[in-house]
N, C-alpha and C positions, 0 to 999 in steps of 0.2 A: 504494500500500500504506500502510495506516496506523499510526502506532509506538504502542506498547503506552503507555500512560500510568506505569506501571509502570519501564519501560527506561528513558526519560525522567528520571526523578525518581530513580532510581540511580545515570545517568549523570552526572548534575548536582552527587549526593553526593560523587561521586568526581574530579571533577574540581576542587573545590572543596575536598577533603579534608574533609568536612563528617564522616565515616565513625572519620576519627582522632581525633577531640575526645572528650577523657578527661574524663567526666561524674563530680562528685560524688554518687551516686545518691540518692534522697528513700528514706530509710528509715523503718517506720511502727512507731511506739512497741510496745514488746511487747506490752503490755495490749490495747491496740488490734488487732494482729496476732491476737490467740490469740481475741479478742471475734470480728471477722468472719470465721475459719476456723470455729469452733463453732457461728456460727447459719449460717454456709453448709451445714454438716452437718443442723442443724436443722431449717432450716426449706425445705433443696432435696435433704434427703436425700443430698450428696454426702460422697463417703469422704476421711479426712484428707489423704491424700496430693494428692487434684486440689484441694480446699479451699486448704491453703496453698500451692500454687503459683499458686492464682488468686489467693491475695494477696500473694505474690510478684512476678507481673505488674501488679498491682495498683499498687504500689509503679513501676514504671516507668512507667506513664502518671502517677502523677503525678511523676516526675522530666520526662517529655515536658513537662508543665504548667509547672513552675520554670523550665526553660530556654528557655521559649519555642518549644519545635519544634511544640505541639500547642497548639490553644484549646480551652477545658474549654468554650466557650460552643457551640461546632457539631463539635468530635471526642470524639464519645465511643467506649467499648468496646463490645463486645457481649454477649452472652450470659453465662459466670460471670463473669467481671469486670467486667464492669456491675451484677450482682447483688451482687456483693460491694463496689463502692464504693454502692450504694446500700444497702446494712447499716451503711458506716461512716457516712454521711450521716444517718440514721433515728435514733443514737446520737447527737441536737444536741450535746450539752457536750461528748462527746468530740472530733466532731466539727469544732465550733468551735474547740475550746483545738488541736487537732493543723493546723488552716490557716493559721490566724496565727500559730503557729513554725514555718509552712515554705514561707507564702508573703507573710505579713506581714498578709491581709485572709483573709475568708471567701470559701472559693469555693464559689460560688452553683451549683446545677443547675438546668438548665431545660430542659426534653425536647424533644429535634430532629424538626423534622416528617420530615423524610427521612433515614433512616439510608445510611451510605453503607455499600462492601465490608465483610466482616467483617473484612478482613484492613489494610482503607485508614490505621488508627491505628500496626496493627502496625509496617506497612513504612515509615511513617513517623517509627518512634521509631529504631528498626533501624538503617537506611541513614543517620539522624544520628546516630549512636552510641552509641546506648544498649545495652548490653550484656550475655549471656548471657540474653536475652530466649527464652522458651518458644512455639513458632508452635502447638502442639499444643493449649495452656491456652487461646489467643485464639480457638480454633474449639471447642474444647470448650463441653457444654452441658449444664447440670446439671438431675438427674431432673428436676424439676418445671417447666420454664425453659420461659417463652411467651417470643418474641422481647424483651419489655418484664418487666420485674419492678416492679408497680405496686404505690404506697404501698399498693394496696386491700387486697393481702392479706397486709401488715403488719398492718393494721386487724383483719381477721378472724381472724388468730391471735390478737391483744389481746382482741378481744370472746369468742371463744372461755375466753380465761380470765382474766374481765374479775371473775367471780365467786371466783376465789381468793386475789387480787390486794390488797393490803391497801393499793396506791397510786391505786386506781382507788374515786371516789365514786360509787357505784353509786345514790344518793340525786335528788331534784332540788335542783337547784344553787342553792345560801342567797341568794346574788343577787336569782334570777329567784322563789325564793321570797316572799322579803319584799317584794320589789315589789306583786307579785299580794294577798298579803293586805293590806300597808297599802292600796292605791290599788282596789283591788278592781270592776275591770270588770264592766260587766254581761253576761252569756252571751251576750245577746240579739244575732244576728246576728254575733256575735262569730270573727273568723278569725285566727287560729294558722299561722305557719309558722314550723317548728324544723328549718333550716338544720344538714342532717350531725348529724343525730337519736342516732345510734349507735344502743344498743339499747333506745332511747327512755324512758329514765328522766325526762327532762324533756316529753315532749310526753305521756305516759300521766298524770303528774299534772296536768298542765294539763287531760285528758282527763277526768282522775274528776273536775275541778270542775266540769264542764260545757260545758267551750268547744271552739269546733269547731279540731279541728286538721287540720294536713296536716303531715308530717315525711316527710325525706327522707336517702337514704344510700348511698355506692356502696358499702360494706361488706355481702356477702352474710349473714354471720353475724347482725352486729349488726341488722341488717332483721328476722332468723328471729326472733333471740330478742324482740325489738318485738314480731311479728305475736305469739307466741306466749302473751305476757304479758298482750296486749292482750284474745284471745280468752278466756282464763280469768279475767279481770275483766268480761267481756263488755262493755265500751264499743266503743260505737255512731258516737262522737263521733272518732274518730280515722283517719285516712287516711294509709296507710303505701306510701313508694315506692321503688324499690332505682332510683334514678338518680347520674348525676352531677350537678355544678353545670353543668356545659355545657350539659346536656340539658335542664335544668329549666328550666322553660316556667314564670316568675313573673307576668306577667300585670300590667297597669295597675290599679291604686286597686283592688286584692285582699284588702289584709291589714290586720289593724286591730294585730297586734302581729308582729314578729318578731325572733327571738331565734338569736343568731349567739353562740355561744361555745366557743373554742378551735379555732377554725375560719380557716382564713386568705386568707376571702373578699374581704378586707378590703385586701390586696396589690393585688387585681386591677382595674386602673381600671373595666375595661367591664364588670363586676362590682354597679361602684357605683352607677352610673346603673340598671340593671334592679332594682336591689333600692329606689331611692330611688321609682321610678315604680313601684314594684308596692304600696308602701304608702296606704294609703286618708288621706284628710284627717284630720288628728292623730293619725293613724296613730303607732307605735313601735316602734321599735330597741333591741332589750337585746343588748350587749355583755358578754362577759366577756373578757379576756386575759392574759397575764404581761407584769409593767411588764420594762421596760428594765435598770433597777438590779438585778432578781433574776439576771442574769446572772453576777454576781459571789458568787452561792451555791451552796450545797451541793446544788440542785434543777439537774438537766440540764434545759433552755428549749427548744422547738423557737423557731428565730430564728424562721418564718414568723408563728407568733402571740403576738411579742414584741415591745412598740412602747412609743417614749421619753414624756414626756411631752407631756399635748396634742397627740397625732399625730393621736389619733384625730377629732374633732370636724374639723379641716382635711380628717378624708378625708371627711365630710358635710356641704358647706357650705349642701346647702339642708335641714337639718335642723337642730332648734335644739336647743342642749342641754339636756336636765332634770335630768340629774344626772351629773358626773363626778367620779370619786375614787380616789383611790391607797392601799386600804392594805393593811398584811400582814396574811394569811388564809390561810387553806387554803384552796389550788387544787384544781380536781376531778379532776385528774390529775398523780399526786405526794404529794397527801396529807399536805401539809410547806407550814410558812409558809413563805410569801413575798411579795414582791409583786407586785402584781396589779394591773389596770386595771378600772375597773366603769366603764360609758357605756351611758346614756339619751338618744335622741335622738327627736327629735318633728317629725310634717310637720304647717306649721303654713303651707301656702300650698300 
């Protein structure tokens, strides 16, 4: 007969008194508390009461976290409270200033290939003592709730109202702007890829100058309003794909320009190598990002596309720099100076 894994790891609690240890519990700043009950209402259609009890729970995994009974790196929650610490994660500054008063660093998320029991974090916080914990809220699942709550359709509520938005430069971005006109490529033959396109403000005016594009985006939204905009200027010249980066098929010595900005492609090592082989000989890279030091301002940062100085040129060693520079602008998301990274990098072998 086989023993329950279950009975086990109870049995073990208790005989160890692991069950008695009076936990100081991780409490989550009001502001913070009252921000992820409200877009859990918002944007999963749940009612206030199961909202803040999922961030109630919420609050005990990350006390499992502090004490060590749980690793944020392979235990995660499920369904609303996974939703709901991925609301508090989506909010960077908040998010960043509340880890490092209460774990000392940021703690990072990174999505587990195999999710274990629904209940496997539970019984694991429980039977170490964590206390007046809700079994109800951990199996609970809110209206809109696929197993996963993907940054995607954070994105496509944004793009949805990307147009009333007074943080959001709906323009193409001054950068990639004055690149194009000083240095001004010739059409001919000329290939575009714009790397998480959104709702293609930047690959449509490369489009009316004539150059052939390809853009791409797992944002449903931001794709529609692209194809949308694209058809009513009727260009010919632009090719629009609702993918991810996983998916996307970049292809050797393809591109004669591509342009990655605010995108955090750039983290990913196996990433860097598809994207350095897909560029054609002096082939181009346009970067944009948030530097490092704008962390200590009044603009929330997502950390993913926020790097120190000269990181970025090291994450391209077989590309040569043409231009790199740090300075305060308005960002195209934020719409508030700060500072910023610009990199130009060129295959030049």
């Amino acid at each position: 007969m086989k023993t329950r894994p279950k009975f086990l790891f109870i049995c073990i609690c208790l005989i160890f008194g692991i069950s008695s240890r009076d936990y100081n519990q991780v409490k989550i700043p009001e502001h913070d508390f009252q921000y992820i009950v409200y877009s859990l209402q918002m944007i999963y259609g749940m009612n206030y009461d199961d909202a803040k009890n999922s961030v109630l729970e919420l609050e005990h995994f990350y006390s499992g976290i502090k004490f060590h009974i749980i690793d944020n790196r392979t235990d995660h929650p499920q369904t609303a409270i996974k939703n709901a610490w991925e609301i508090h994660i989506i909010n960077t500054r908040m998010y960043f200033n509340f880890t490092y008063s209460i774990f000392g660093e940021y703690l990072h998320y990174r999505p587990v290939e195999q999710q274990r029991g629904q209940l496997y974090v539970y019984e694991k916080l429980k039977y170490s003592g964590i206390n007046n914990m809700n079994e109800t809220v951990w199996l609970l699942k809110s209206f809109q709730s696929n197993e996963d709550y993907s940054l995607t359709e954070s994105w496509n509520i944004y793009y949805k109202q990307s147009r009333t938005l007074s943080t959001f430069n709906e323009r193409v971005n001054r950068f990639l702007k004055k690149f194009i006109e000083e240095h001004n490529p010739s059409t001919d033959h000329f290939q575009v890829l714009d790397i998480a396109m959104g709702q293609g403000r930047n690959s449509i005016w490369l489009a009316q100058k004539g150059y052939n594009v390809t853009g791409f985006d797992s944002s449903d939204e931001g794709i529609q309003i692209a194809i949308n905009n694209a058809r009513q200027m009727n260009l010919t010249t632009l090719k629009v794909s609702r993918t991810t980066i996983e998916e996307f098929q970049f292809g050797l010595e393809q591109w004669n320009l591509i342009i990655c900005l605010y995108f955090p492609i750039i983290n990913e090592t196996s990433y860097l190598y598809k994207l350095e082989q897909s560029l054609k000989y002096k082939g181009l890279l346009i970067v944009e990002v948030f530097h490092w030091d704008g962390l200590s301002g009044d603009l929330p940062l997502p950390i993913d596309v926020t790097y120190k100085t000269n990181a970025l040129p090291l994450l391209f060693p077989n590309l040569t720099t043409i231009i790199y520079e740090g300075p305060i602008d308005y960002s195209d998301f934020g719409n508030k100076l700060t500072k910023i990274i610009r990199y130009v990098g060129q295959k030049d072998r």
